[in-house]
N, C-alpha and C positions, 0 to 999 in steps of 0.2 A: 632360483627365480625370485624376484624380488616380490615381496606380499601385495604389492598393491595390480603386478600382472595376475594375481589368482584370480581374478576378477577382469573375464574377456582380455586379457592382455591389452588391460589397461593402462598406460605408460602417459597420459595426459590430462587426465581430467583434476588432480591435487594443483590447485593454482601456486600454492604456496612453496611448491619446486619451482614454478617460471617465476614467480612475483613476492618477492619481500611481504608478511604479513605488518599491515602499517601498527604500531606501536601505541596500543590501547589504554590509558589510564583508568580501570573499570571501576574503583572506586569514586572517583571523578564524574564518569558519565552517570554511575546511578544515584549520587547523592544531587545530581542537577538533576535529574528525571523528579527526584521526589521533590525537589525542592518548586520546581515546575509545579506540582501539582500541590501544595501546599499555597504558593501564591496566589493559583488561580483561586483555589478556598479560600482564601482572605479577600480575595477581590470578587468574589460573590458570597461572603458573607456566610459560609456554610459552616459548621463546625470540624465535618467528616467527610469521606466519600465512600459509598459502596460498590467497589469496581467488581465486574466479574465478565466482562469482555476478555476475551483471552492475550488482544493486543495492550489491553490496561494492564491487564497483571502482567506482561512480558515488562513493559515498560515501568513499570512503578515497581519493582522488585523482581525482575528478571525471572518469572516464573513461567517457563516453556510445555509442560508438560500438555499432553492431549487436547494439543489447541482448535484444532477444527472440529475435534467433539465435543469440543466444549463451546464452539460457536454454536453448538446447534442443540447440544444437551447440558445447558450451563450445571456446573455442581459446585465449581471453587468459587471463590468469592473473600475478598479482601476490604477492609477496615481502615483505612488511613484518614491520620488527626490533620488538623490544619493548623494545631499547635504543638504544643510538646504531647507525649503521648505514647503507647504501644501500636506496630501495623500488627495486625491480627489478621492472619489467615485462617481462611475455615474449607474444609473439606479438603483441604488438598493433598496432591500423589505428589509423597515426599516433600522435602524440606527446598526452600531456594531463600538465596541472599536477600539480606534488608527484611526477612521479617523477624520481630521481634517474640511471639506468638504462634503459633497452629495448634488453631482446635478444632472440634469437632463443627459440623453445619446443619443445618437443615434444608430440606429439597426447595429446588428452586425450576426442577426443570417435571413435567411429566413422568417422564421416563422412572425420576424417584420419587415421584408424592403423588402419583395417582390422581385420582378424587378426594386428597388430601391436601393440597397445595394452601388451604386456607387458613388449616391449622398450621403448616408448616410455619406459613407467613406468619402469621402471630406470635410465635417463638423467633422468629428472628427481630420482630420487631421490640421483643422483650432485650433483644441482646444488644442491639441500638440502644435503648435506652438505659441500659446497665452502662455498656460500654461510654457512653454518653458523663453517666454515672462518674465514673472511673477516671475520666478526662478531665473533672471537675466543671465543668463549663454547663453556664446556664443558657449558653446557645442551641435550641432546639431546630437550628435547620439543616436540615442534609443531603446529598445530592447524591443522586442514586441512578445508576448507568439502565440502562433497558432490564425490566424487568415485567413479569406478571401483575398486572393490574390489582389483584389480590396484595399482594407486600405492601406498593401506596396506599391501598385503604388500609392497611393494617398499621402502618405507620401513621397516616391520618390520627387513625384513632387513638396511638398511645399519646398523642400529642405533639404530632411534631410536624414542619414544613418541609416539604417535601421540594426538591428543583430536580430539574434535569444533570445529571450527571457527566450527559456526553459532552455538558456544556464545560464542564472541568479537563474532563482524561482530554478531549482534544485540542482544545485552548493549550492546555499545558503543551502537549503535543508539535505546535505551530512551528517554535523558532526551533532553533536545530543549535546543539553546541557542538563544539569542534570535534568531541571525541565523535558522536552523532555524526559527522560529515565523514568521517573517517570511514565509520561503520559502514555507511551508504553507499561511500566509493570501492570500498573491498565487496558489497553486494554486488554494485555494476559490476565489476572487475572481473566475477564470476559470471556472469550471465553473459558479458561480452566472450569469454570460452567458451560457453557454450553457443552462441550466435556463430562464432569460427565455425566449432565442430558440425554446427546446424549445417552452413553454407558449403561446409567439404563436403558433405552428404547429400546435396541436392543435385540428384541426374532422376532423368525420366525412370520409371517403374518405383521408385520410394514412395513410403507412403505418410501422407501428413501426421498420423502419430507415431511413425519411427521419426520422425525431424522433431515434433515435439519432446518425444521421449529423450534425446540428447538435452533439451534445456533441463528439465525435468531433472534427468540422472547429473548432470554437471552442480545442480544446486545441491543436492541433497551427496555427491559425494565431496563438496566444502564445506557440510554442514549445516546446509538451508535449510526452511521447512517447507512451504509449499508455494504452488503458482495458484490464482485467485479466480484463474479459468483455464481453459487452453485455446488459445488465441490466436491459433493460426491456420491461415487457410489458403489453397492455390487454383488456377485456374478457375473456372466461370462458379466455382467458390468463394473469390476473394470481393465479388461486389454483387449483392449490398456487403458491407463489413460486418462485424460481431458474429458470424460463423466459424463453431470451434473446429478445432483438429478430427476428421473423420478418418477412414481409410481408405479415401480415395488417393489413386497413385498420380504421383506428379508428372506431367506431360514436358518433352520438348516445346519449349516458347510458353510455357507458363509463369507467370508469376508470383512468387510464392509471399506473403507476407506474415508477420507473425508480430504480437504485446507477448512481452515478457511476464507480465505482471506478477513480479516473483517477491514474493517472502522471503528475504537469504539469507545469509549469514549474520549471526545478531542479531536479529529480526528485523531487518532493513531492508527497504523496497527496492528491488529495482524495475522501473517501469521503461521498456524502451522499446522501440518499435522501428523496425526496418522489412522494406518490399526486396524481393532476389526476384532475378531471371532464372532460369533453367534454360541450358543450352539443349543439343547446338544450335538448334536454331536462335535471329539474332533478333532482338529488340524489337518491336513494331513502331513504327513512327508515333502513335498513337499512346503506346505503354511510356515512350519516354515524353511526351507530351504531359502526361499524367503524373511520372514521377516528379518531372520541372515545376509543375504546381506546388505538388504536397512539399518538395524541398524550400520553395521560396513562402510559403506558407509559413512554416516550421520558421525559417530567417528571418523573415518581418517580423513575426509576433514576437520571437525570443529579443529582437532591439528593442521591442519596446520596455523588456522585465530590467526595473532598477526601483530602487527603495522611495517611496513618496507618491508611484502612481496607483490612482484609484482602481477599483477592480471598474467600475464604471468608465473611466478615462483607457482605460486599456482596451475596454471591448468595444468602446467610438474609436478606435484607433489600429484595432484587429486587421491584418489583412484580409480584403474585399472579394469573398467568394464567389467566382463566377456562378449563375444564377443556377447552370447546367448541375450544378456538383450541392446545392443547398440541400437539395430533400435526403443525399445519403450523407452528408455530412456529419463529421464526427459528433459526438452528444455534446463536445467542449470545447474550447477554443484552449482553455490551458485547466491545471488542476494542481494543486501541491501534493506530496509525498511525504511520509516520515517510515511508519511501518505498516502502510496500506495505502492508499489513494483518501488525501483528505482533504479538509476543507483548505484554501477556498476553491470554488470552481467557479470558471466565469462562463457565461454559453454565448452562443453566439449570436450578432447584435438581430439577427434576420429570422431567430424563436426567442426574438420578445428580450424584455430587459433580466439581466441578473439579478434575483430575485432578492439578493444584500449586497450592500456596499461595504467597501473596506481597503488597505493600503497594502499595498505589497512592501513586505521590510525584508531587512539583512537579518539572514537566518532562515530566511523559508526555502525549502525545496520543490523545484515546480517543474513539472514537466507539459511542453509544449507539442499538444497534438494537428496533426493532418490526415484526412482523408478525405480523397480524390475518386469518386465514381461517381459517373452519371447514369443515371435511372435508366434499365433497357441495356447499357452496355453488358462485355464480358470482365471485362479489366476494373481496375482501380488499387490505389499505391495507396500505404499505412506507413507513416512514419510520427516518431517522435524522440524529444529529447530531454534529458533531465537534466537541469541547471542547481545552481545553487545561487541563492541573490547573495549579493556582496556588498560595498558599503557603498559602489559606484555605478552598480550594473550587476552581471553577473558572470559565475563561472563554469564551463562546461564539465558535468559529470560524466554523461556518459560518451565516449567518445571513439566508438565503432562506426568504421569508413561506409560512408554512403556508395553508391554504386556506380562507379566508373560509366559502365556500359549504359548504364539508364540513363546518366546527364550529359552525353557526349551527343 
């Protein structure tokens, strides 16, 4: 028996027996990651940045360890120059590439500093300023990802200016290099097997977390980390949207829809979104009435994505919501990608103007959302797609077939 059937006779879910692993230069991708965030520090003037996002450390030095607990009980925490200099990790499980440094840290979450967090801060803020020290530079400003209110005043006080940091780690973030695009498509590439295996499994009596559980298990046996919710729901579930995966069993003439919103491979997003039927019974006039919206929805907006248009010019130019479908409508009209759902996001022009302006360029990853439910109905169809902008327009990522039966 081959090792990978020890597990439920399992013979399909390794993409990497159907599909060529694309050819990664990893040297290449993380010296443009740091370089990324080295720029953005010169271009806001910061000396340093103190990351401890789990997406920043994956991204600035490919440090994966205990990421969703560290969303929520930060402990590591990284040091990066904006010049020449040492990256200096602290606290962290085990060692990962591009740091020059791991030492010890001090608490930054509850969970380790108690009713202590204040001191805590105050020794970090001493290691700033050594580190600082260290770097030679008489640049006292520094940009510091979400932290405890305590650390800013504690940095305040040794002397030093203080910016927002998410203003760095996701700026740098923005454009995408090629190995990046690589990364991303081998993400879809995964999620799209498991949207297969999702769809072979959809008959009456399944239940919405055995369908989910297929994206779920298909990521994480190519090596993914996680989905950012569960996202999928069927029958007089699927409208309003944003209701996750329950165990409610999937009916004859339901429609099943489901976001990917997966973390995967290399920590790369894949964000995509497709509605199923479940047989035998056939389509409603009304179900594919609903899908023909959110598909031509998805087409319009994705013609209008090419380098030079405003996020403002886009969203005067948004396909024209029927008024029926406004109040459930999706929260976006589109949103970029890199390793989570990032800036920019443009909303739609009927809740008010986009609250910043900016250009769509070549290099950004964006994915274009639809959703189709009217208020009172049972039905409504979720789709989207992940593009890539290009130097003329853009190119299709994710590229798992829309539904026959619904657009016919």
């Amino acid at each position: 028996m081959h090792p990978d059937q020890l597990v439920m006779n399992d013979e399909w879910s390794d993409l990497s027996k159907i599909k060529e692993l694309p050819e990664i230069n990893f040297d290449k991708l993380h010296a443009y990651r740091v370089g990324r965030i080295k720029g953005c520090l010169k271009k806001h003037d910061a000396a340093m940045c103190l990351l401890h996002s789990p997406l920043s450390l994956r991204y600035a030095v490919d440090y994966r360890t205990y990421g969703l607990f560290q969303s929520h009980i930060p402990s590591t925490y990284l040091f990066v120059p904006q010049d020449e200099g040492p990256t200096v990790m602290h606290a962290a499980y085990g060692s990962s590439p591009g740091v020059d440094r791991s030492i010890l840290g001090h608490a930054l979450a509850f969970f380790d500093g108690g009713f202590n967090l204040a001191d805590a801060a105050r020794k970090l803020a001493d290691d700033v300023v050594n580190y600082l020290s260290e770097l030679g530079t008489d640049n006292r400003r520094v940009a510091v990802e979400y932290v405890n209110p305590t650390i800013t005043q504690a940095l305040l006080q040794g002397g030093l200016e203080v910016i927002d940091g998410v203003v760095v780690s996701e700026e740098a973030r923005l454009i995408k290099s090629a190995e990046e695009v690589a990364c991303i498509q081998w993400a879809v590439d995964v999620a799209e097997l498991g949207i297969a295996k999702l769809k072979e499994a959809i008959k009456p009596g399944v239940s919405e977390v055995q369908l989910w559980g297929l994206l779920n298990y298909t990521n994480l046996a190519n090596d993914g980390d996680w989905h950012d919710g569960r996202m999928l729901a069927s029958g007089d579930r699927i409208n309003p949207w944003l209701q996750e995966a329950s165990p409610r069993r999937i009916e004859s003439g339901d429609l099943v829809g489901f976001d990917t919103d997966m973390v995967g491979p290399f920590g790369y997003f894949a964000d995509i979104s497709r509605t199923m039927h479940c047989g035998p019974a056939k389509p409603t006039k009304r179900q594919k009435e609903l899908y023909r919206l959110a598909y031509d929805e998805v087409h319009h907006n994705m013609a209008l994505v090419k380098p030079g248009i405003t996020f403002v010019e886009l969203q005067k130019q948004s396909y024209p919501v029927p008024e029926e479908f406004q109040q459930n409508a999706y929260s976006c009209i589109l949103h970029a990608v890199g390793m989570c759902d990032e800036y920019p996001r443009i909303n739609y022009p009927f809740r008010g103007p986009t609250p910043y302006d900016g250009v769509i360029e070549a290099g950004m990853v964006l994915c274009i959302e639809s959703y189709m439910g009217a208020v009172g109905e049972r039905d409504g169809v979720k789709l989207e797609q992940q593009v890539l902008v290009t130097d003329d327009g853009y190119e299709l990522l994710s590229n798992y077939p829309f539904e026959e039966d619904l657009l016919s």
